[in-house]
ROGU-282255 format. One line per 5 residues: number of its first residue (from 1); their letters; for each residue x, y, z of N, C-alpha, C, O. Coordinates in pm, whole numbers, plus 32768, in hexadecimal, padded with zeros to 4 digits. Example, Ala and Ser with C-alpha at 12.3 -4.5 7.8 and 13.67 -1.06 7.14 Angstrom:
// ROGU-282255
1> AS> 8527,7DC7,830C,84CE,7E3E,830C,8528,7EB6,830C,8590,7EB4,834E | 8505,7F1F,82C4,8557,7F96,82CA,850A,8003,8313,853D,8072,8324
This chain:
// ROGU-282255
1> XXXXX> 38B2,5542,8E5E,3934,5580,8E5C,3995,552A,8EAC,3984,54FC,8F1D | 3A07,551C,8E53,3A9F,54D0,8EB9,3A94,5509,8F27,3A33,5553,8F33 | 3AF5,54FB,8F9D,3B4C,5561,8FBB,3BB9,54EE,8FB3,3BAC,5479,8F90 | 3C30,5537,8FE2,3CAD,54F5,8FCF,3CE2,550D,9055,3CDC,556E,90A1 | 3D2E,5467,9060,3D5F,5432,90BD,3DD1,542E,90C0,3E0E,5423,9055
6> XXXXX> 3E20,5437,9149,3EB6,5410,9147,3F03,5452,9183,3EDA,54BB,91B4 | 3F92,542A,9193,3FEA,54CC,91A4,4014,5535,916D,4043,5519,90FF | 4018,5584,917F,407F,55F7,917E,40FB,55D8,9147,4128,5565,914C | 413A,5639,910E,41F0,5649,9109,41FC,565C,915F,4220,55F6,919A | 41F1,56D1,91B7,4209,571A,922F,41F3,56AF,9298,4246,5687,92EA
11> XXXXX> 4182,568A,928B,4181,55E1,931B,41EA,5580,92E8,4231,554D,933F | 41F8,5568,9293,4238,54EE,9288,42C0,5514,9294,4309,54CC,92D8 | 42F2,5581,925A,4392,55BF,9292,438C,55CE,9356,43FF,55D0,9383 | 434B,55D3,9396,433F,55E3,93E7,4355,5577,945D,43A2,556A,94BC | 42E0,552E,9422,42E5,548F,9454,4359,5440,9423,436B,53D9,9464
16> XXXXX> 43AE,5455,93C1,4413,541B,9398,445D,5455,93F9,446D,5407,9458 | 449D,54D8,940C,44F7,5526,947C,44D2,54E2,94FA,452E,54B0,953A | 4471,54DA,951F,447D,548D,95B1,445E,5423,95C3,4428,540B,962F | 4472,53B7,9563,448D,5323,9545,450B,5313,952F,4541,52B9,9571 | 4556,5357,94DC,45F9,5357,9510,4628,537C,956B,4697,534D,9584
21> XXXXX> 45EC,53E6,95CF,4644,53F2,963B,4636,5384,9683,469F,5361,96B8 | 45B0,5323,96A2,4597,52CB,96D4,45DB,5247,96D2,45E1,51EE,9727 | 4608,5250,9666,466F,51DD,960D,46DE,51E8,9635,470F,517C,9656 | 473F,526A,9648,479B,5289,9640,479A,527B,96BF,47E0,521D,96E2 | 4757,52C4,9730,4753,52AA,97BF,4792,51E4,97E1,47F0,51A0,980B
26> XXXXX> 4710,51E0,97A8,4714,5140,97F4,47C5,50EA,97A3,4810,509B,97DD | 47D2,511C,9722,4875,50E1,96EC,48A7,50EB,973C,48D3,5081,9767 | 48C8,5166,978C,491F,518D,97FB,4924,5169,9893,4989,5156,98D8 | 489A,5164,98BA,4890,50F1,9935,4878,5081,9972,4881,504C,99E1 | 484C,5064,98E3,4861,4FA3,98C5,48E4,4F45,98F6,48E0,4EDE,993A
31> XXXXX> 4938,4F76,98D0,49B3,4F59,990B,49C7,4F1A,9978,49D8,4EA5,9998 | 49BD,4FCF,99D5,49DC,4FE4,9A5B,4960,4F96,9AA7,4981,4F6E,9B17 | 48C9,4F75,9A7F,48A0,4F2A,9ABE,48DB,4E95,9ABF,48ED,4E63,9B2E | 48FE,4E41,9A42,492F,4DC9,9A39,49A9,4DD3,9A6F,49BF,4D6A,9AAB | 4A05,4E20,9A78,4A6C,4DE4,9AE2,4A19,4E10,9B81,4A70,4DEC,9BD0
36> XXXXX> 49CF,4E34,9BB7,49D7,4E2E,9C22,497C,4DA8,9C47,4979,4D6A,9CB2 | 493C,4D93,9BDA,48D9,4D1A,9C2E,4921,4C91,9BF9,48D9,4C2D,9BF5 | 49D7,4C81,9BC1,4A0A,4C48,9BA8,4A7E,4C5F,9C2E,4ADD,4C1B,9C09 | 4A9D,4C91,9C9C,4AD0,4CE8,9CD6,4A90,4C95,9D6A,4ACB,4C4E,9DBB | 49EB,4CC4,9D63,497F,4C89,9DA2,4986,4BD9,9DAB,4978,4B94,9E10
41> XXXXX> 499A,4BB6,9D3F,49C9,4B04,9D2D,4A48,4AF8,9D83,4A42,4AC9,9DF5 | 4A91,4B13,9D60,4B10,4B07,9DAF,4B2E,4B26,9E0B,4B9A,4B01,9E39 | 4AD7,4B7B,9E50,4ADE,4B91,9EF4,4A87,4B18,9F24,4ABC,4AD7,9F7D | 4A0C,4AED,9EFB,49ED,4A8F,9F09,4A24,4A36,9F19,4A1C,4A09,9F8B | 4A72,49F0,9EBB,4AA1,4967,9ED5,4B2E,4986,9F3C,4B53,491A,9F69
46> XXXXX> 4B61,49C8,9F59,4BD7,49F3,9F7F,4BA0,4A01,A01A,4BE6,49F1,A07E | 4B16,4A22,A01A,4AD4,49FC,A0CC,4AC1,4965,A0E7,4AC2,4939,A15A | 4AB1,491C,A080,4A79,4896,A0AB,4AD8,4860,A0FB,4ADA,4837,A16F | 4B48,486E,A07E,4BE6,4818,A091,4C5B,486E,A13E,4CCE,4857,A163 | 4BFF,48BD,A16C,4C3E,4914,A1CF,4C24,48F5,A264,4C3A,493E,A2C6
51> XXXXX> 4BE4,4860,A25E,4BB4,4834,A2E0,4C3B,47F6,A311,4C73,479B,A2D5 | 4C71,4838,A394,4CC7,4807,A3C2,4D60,483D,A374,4DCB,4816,A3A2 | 4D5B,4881,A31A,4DDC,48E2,A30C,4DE4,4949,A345,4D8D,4981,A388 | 4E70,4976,A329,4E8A,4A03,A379,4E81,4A87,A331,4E3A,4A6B,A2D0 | 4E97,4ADF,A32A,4E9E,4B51,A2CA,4EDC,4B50,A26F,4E96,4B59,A209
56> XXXXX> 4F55,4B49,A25A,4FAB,4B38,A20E,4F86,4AA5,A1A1,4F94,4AA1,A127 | 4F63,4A57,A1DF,4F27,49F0,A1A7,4ED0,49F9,A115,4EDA,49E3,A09D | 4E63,4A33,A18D,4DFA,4A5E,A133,4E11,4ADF,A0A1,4DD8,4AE6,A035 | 4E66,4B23,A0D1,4E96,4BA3,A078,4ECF,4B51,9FEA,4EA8,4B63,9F77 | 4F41,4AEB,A01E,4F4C,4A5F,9F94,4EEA,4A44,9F59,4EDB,4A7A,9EEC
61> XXXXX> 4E9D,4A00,9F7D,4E43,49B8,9F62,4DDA,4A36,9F05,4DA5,4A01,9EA3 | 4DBC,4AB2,9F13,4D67,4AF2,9EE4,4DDD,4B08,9E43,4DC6,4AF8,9DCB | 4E55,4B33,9E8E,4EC5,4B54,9E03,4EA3,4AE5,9D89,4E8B,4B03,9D14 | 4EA6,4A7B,9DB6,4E97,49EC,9D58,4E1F,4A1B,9CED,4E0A,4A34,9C76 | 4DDF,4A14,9D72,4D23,4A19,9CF0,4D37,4ABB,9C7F,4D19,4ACE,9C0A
66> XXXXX> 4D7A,4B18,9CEC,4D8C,4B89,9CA8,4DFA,4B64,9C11,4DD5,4B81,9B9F | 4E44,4B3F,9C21,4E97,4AF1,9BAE,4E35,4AAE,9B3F,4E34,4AEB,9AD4 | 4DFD,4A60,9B44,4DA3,4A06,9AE7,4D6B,4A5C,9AB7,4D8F,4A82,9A48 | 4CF6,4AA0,9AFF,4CA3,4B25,9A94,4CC7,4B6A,9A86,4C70,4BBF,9A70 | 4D59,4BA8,9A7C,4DA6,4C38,9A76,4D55,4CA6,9A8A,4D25,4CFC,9A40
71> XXXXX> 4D52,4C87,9B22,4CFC,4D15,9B91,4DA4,4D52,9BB6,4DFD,4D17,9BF3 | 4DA4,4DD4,9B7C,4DFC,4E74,9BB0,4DB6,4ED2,9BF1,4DED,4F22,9C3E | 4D37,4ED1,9BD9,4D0B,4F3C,9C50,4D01,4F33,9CD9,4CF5,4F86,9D33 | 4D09,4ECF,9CD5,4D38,4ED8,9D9C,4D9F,4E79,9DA8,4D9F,4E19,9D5B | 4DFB,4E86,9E03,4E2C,4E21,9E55,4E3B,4DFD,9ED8,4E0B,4E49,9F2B
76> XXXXX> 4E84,4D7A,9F09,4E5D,4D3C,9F86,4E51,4DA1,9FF4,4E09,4D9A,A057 | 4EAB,4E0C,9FCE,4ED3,4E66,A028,4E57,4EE5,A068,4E55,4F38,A0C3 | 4DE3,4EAD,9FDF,4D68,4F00,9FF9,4D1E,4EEC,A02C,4CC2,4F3E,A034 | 4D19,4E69,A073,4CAC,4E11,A082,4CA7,4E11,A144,4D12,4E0C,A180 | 4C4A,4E15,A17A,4C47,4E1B,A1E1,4C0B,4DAC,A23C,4B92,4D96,A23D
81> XXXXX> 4C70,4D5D,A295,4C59,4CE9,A28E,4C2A,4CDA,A340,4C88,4CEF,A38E | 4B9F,4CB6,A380,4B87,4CBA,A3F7,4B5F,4C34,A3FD,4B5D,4BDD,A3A7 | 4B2F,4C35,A4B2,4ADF,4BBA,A4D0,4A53,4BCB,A500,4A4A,4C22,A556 | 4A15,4BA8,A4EF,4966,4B95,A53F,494D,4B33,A561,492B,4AEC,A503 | 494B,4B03,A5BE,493D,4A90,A614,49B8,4A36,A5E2,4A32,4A46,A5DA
86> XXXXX> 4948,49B7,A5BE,49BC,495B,A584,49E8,4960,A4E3,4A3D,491D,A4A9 | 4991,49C5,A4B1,499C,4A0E,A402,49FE,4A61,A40F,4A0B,4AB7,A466 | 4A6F,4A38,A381,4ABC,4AA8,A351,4A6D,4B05,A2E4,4A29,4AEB,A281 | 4A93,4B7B,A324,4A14,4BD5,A292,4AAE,4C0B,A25D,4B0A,4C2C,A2A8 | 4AB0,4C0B,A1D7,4AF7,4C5B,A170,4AC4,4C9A,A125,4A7E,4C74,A0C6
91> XXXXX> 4AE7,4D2A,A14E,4A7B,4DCD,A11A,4ADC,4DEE,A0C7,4B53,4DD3,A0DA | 4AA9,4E32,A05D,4B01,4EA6,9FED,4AA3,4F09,9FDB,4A2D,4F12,9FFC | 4B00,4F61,9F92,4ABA,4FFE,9F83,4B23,5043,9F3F,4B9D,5044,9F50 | 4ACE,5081,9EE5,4B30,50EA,9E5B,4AE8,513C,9E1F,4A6F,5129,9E23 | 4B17,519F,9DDE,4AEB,51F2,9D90,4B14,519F,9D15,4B4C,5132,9D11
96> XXXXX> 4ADD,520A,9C91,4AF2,5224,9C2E,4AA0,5296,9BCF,4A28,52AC,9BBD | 4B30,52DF,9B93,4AE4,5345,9B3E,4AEA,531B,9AA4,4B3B,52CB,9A74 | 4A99,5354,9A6E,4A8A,5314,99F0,4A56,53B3,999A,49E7,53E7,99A6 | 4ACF,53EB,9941,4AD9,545E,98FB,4A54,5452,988D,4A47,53F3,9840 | 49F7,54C1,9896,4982,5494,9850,49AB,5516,97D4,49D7,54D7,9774
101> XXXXX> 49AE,55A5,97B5,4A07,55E3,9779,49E0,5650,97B9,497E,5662,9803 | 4A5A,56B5,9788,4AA8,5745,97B8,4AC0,5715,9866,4ACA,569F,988A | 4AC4,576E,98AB,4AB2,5762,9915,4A37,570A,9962,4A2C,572F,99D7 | 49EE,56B7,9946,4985,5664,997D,49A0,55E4,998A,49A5,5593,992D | 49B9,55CA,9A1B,49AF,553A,9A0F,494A,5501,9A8B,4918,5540,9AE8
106> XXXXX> 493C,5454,9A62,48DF,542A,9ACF,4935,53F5,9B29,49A2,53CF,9AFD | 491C,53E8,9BB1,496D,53A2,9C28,48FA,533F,9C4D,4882,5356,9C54 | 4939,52D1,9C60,48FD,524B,9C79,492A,51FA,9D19,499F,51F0,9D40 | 48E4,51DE,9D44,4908,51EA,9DEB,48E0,512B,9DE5,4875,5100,9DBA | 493A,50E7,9E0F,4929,5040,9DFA,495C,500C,9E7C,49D3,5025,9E8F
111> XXXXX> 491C,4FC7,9EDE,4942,4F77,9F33,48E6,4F3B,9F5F,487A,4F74,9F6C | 48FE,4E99,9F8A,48EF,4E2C,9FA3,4923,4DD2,A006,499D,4DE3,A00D | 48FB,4D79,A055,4913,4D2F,A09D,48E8,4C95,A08A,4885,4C7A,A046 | 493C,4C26,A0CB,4904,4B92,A0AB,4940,4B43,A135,49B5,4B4E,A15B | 48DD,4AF4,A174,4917,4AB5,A1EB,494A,4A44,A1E0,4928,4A11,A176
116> XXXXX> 49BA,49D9,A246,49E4,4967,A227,496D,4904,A228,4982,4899,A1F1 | 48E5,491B,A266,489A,48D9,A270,4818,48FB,A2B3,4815,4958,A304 | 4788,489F,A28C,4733,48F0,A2A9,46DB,48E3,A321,468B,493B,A341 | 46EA,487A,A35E,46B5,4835,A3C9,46C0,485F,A439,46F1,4821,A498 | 4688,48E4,A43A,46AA,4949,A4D8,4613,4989,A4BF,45E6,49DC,A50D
């Protein structure tokens, strides 16, 4: 005797429903991850070039790189700019909500730091 193998209607409608939400999820926070680890680049290089500037300096200098990759979610003005020893660290930090539908959305919590240098 056969028996018979396979899925379901009922499984496979199922598994389809939560393979699109999965899909649809990640369309939506795909994004918001690539600008931040594009965000993440540019605080980077914007620490290298910060050895021996001043604040204001450095706040340019991040605007520039922010210009080239057309980064809007933060600006210089977000960025929090200290010293540790002889390292400038340049920290950021942001939200973002991202409308998933009706009333549901996800909040995404992103911050990062990069020093002028590593030899401490």
């Amino acid at each position: 005797m056969k028996y018979q193998r396979g899925v379901t209607l009922s499984g496979l409608i199922v598994w389809g429903v939560i393979i699109a939400l999965v899909a649809i999820l990640g369309i939506k926070v795909a994004p918001e991850v690539i600008d931040f680890y594009k965000i993440k680049k540019v605080v980077a290089s914007t620490a290298i070039n910060a050895e021996g500037k001043t604040v204001a300096e450095i706040r340019r200098i991040f605007e520039r790189y922010a210009d080239v990759d057309s980064i809007t979610t933060i600006t210089s003005a977000d960025l929090d700019i200290s010293k540790e020893g002889s390292a400038v660290v340049v920290a950021f930090a942001y939200e973002t909500r991202i409308p998933l539908f009706f009333n549901v959305s996800l909040l995404l919590d992103f911050q990062g730091a990069s020093r002028s240098h590593r030899n401490e």
